[in-house]
C-alpha positions in Angstrom: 14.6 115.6 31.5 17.7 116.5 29.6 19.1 116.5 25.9 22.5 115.1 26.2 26.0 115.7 23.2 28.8 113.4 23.7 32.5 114.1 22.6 34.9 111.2 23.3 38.6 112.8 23.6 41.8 111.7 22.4 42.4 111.9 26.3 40.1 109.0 26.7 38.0 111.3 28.3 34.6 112.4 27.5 33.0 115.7 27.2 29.3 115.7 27.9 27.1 118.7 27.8 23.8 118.0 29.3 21.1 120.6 28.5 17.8 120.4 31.1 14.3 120.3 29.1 12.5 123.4 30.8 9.9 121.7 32.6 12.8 119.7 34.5 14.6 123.5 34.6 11.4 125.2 36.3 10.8 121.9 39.0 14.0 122.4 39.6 14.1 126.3 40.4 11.2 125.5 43.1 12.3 122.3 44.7 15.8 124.7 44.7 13.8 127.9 46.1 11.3 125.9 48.7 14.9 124.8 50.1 16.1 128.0 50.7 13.3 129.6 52.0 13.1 126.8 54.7 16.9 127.4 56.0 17.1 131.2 55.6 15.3 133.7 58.2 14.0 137.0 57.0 12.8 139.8 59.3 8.8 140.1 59.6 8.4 136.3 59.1 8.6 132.9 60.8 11.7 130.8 59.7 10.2 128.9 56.6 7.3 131.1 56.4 8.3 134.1 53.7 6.6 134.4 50.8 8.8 133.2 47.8 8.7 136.6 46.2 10.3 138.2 49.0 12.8 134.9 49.2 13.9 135.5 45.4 14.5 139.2 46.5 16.2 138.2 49.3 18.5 135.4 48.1 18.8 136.5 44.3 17.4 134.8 41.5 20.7 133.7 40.2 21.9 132.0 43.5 18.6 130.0 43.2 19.6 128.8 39.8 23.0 128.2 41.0 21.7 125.9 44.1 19.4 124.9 41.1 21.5 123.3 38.8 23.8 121.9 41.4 21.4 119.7 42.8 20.4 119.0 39.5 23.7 117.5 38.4 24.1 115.3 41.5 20.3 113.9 40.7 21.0 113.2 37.0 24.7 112.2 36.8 24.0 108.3 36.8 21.2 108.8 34.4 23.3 110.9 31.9 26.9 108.7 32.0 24.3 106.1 31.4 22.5 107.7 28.4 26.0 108.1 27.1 27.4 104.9 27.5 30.3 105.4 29.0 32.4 103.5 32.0 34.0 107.1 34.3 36.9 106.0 35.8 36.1 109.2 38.4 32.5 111.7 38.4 34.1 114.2 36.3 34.6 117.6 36.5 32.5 120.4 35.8 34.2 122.1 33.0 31.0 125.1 32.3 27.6 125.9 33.3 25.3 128.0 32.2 21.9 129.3 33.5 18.9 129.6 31.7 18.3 127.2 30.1 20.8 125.4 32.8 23.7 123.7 30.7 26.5 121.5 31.9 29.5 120.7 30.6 31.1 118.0 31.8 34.7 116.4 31.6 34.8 112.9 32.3 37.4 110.3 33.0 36.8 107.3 31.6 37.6 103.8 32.9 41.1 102.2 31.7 40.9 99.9 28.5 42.9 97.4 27.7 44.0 94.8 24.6 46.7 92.9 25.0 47.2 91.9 21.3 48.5 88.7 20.5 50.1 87.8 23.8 49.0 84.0 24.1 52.0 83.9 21.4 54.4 85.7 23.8 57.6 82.9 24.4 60.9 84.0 26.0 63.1 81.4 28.0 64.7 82.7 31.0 68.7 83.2 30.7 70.6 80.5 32.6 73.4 81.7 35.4 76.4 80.6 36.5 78.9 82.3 39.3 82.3 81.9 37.0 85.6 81.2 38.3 86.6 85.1 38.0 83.4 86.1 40.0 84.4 84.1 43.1 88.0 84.9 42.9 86.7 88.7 42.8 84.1 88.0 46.1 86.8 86.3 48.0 89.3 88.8 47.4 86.6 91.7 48.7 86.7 88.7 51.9 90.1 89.1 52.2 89.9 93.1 51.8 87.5 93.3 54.7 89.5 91.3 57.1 92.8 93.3 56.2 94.9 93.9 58.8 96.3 97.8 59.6 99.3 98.4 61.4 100.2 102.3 62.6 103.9 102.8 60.7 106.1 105.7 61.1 107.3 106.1 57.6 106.1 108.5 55.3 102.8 107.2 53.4 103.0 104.5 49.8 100.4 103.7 47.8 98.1 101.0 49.5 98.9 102.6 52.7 95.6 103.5 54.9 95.6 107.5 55.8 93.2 108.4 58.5 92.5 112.4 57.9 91.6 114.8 60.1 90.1 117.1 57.9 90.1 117.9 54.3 88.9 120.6 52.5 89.2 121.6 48.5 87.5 124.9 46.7 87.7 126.7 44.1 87.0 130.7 43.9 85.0 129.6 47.4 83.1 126.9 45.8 83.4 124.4 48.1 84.4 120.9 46.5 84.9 119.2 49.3 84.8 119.5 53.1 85.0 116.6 55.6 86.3 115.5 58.7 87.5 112.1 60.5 88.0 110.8 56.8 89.4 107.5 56.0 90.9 106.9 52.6 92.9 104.5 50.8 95.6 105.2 48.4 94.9 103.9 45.5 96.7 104.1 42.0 92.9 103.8 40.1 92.9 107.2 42.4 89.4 107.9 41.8 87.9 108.1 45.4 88.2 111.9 45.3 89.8 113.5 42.4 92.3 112.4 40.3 95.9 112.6 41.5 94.6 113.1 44.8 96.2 109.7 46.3 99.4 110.9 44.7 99.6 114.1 45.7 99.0 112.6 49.3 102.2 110.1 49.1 105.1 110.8 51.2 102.6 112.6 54.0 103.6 111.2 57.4 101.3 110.9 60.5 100.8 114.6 62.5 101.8 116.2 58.7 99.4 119.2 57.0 99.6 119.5 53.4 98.6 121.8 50.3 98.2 121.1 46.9 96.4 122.1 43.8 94.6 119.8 41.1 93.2 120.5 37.8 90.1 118.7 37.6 90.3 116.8 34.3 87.5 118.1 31.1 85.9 114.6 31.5 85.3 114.8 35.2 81.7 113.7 36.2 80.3 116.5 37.7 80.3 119.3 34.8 80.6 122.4 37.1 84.5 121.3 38.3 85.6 120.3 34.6 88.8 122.0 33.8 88.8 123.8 37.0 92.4 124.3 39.3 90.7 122.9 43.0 93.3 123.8 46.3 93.4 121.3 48.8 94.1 121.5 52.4 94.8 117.9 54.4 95.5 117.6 57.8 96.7 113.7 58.7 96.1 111.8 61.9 97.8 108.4 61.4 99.1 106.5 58.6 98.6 102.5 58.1 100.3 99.8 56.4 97.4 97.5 54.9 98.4 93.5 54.9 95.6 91.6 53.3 95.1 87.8 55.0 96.1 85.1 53.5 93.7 82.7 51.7 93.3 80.2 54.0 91.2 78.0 56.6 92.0 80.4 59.1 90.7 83.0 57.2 87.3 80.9 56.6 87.3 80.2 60.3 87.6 83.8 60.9 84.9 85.3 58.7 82.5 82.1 59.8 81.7 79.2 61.1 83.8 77.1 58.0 86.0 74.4 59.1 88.0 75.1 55.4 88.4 77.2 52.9 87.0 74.9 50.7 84.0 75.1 52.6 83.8 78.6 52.9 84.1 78.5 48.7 81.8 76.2 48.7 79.1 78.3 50.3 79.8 81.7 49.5 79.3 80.3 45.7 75.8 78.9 46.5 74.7 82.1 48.1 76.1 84.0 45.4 74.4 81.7 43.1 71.2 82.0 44.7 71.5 86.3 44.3 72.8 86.0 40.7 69.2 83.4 39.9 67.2 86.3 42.2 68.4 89.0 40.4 67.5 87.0 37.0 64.3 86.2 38.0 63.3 89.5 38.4 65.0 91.0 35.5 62.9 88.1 33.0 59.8 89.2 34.6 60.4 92.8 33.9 61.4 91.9 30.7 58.0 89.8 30.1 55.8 92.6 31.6 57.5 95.0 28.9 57.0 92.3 26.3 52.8 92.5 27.5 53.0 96.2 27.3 54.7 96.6 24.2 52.5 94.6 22.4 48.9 96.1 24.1 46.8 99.1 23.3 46.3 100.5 27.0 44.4 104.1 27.2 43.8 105.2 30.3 42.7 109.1 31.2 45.2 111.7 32.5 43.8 111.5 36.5 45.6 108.4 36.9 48.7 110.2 36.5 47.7 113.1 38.3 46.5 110.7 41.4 49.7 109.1 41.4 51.9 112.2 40.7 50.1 113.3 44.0 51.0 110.5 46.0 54.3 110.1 45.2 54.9 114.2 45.9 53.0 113.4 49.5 55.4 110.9 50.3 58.2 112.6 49.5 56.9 115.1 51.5 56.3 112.7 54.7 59.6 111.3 54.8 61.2 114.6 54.6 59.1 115.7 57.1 60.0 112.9 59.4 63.9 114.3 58.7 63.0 116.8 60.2 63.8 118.7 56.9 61.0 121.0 55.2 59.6 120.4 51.8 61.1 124.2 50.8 64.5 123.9 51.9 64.5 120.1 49.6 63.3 121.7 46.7 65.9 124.5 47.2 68.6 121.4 47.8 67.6 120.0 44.0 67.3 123.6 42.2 63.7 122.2 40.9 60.4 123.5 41.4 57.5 121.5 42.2 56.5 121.1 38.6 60.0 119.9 37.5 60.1 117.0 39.8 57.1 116.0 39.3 57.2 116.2 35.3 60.5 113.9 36.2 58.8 111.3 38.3 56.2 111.2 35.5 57.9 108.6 33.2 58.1 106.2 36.2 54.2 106.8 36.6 53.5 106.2 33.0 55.3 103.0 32.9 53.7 101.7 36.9 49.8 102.6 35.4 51.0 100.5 32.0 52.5 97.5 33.2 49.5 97.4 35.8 46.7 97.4 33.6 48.2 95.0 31.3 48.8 92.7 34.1 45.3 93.2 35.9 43.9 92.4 31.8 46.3 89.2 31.7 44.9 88.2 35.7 41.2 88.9 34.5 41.8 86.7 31.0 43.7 83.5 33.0 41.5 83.9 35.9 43.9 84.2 38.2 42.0 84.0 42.1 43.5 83.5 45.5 41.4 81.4 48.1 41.0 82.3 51.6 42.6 78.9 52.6 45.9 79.8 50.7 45.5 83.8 52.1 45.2 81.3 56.5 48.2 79.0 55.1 50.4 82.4 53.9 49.6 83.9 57.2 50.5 80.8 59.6 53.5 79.9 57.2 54.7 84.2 58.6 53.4 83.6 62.0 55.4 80.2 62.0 58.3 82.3 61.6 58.1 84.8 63.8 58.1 81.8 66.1 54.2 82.2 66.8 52.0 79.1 67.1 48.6 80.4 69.3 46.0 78.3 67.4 43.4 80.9 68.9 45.2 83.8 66.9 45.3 81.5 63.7 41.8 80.1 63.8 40.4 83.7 64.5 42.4 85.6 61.5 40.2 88.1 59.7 40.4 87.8 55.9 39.0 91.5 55.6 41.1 92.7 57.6 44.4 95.4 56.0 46.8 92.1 57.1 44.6 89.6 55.1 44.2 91.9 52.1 47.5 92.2 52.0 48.6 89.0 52.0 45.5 88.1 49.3 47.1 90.8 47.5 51.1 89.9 47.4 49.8 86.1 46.5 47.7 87.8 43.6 50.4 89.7 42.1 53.0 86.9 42.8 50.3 84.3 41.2 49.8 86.8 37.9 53.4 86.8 37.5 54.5 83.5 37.9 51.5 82.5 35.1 53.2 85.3 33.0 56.6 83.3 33.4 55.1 80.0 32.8 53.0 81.6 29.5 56.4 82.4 27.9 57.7 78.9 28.6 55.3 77.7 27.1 54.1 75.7 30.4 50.2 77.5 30.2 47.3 75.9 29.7 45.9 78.8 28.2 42.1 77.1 27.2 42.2 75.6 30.9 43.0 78.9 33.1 40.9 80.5 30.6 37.6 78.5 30.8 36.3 79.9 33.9 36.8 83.5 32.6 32.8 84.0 32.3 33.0 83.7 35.9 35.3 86.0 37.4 34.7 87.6 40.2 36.2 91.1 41.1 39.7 90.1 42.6 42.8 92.4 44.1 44.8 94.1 41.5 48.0 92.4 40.0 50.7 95.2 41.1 53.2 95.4 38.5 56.6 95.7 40.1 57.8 99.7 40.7 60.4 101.0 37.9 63.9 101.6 39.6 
């Protein structure tokens, strides 16, 4: 039916063109003209009824082989990503045609491949943590800073003193560097809330008091466009307060929470610090172990998957500013980028999401990772449980096919691929065990590798 010429792409996509023998082309042109002469009405004759000469003058010859080869391609595209042994990852796209004889060209995604290379050998022990002496000290002294007490003085305003502000405002040549009102700010000899010298400038201002001033922005500041530039301030003050931090104490524990001590007040803020501090570890060996699989796989994948995902991320965006209340337009006009720039600068982000993924659905597929349905009942009554919901009738009648239970299948996958990744590096894998059933896998949800910040 058709003579087919491959061309695999460094893209890891293929181009196919497909050239129809002409006995195919010619069945073709009448299945393709018998259609159109049954939908199209000509005057003189019954609906269906015109002669075909009259049809081809009608519609046009060229519109026939048009409708022609499209039907043609639907029919034959199994049959010809078959004949050229390929996997698509989507249809394709139809780069060319020609007419007589009809010739396709095709552009065609192909599915994801992945090796991971040499990563039954992959062995990194997780870094032990500790909350130090210094780290404590620091977290009770924020305590101690958040129960400060402020007291309304009459003086004229010292460093540490509290100034509520009525407004502020600071330009330059009417750019506008800052302009804010019911402000609250601390005087502080780091002095870097605002702008250098800005805390300084501000000592001696008493409660009721307006004052001007004018600050060089330093040539290291952090934004770029207010380096080296002379800013005029204008600060109206409301009140000024005396800060008087609490002393460390049992009352202070029996003020923040229930703590009959300080010591037991230390004693749990420490655990819960240590338990943050072991999170925040855990998640930073993981990303470290899912770079580990990607740096040492060969992953291709075809340039759709970033387009898809480029797409999605764009419609999002553009949802949740929507639900702001804020156009799309006036956002882009906000970040002085066009649509192209931001999505050419979420683009590494997508890259590194579609890597990690495939590596971690190859490493799932190789240590046969599977979730049962019984684990997918006890994951939802262990959430129901909590929620403080026992009906046995709404736990005996859950739905596994359901978007809850494929959710919950899928959140035990991924957390199931990752935590054999962990035990892999330790070490702790049975690798020939987990991967003695691989023969039998059956198609299972896709490990999610966790989003780049």
């Amino acid at each position: 039916m058709f003579e087919l010429k491959k061309e695999l792409l460094a893209t890891h996509e293929a181009l196919l063109t497909v050239t129809i023998e002409p006995e195919a082309e010619r069945e073709a042109y009448q299945q393709a003209l018998r259609r159109i002469g049954r939908k199209i009405s000509i005057p003189g004759f019954r609906k269906g009824r015109a002669p075909r000469g009259i049809v081809e003058r009608k519609f046009g010859k060229e519109a026939i082989w048009q409708e022609a080869a499209e039907e043609l391609l639907e029919k034959i595209s199994e049959d010809v990503f078959e004949q050229a042994d390929i996997q698509p990852y989507r249809p394709g796209e139809l780069e060319d045609l020609t007419l007589s004889p009809i010739t396709f060209v095709l552009r065609v995604p192909l599915s994801p491949e992945v090796e991971l290379g040499d990563y039954a050998n992959l062995r990194q022990d997780p870094k032990p943590v500790e909350v130090t002496a210094a780290e404590l000290t620091e977290a009770l002294e924020k305590m101690r800073e958040d129960n400060v007490i402020l007291e309304p003085v009459a003086r004229p305003a010292q460093l540490e003193d509290k100034l509520e502000i009525v407004t502020i405002h600071g330009e330059a040549a009417e750019d506008i560097f800052i302009d804010d009102v019911d402000f609250s700010l601390r005087l502080s000899e780091s002095d870097d809330e605002i702008a250098p010298g800005f805390s300084a400038a501000l000592v001696g201002v008493e409660a009721g008091e307006k004052k001007s001033f004018t600050l060089t922005m330093p040539e290291d500041f952090e934004e770029e466009k207010w380096q080296n530039r002379e800013i005029s301030f204008e600060v109206e003050v409301a009140e000024v307060y005396e800060r008087t931090l609490p002393e460390l104490d049992d009352a202070l524990a029996s003020t923040i929470g229930n703590f009959e001590s300080l010591v037991e007040l230390q004693e749990n803020l420490q655990a819960e610090m240590l338990e943050y501090k072991e999170q925040e570890a855990e998640q930073a060996y993981t990303d470290e172990l899912i770079d580990a699989l990607v740096a040492g796989a060969e992953i291709h994948y075809p340039p759709v998957m970033v387009k898809e995902e480029l797409d999605t991320m764009e419609e999002q965006l553009k949802e949740r500013f929507e639900g702001y209340g804020m156009k799309w337009e006036t956002f882009q006009n906000l970040q002085s980028e066009t649509e192209t720039d931001l999505r050419e600068g979420w683009r590494p982000e997508v890259e590194l999401r579609i890597q990690r993924g495939l590596a971690l659905n190859k490493f799932a597929q190789i240590t046969a990772v599977k979730v049962s349905d019984e684990e997918v009942q006890a994951e939802f009554q262990t959430a129901m449980a909590a929620r403080g919901i026992e009906d046995p009738e709404l736990l005996s009648g859950f739905n596994f096919d359901s978007e809850l239970g494929n959710n919950i299948r899928n959140a035990l996958y991924g957390n199931k691929v990752l935590e054999q990744l962990r035990l892999l590096a330790q070490g702790l894998l049975d690798l020939e065990a987990e991967t003695a059933e691989e023969s039998e896998i059956v198609t299972e949800p896709e490990a999610v590798a966790p989003e780049a910040e």
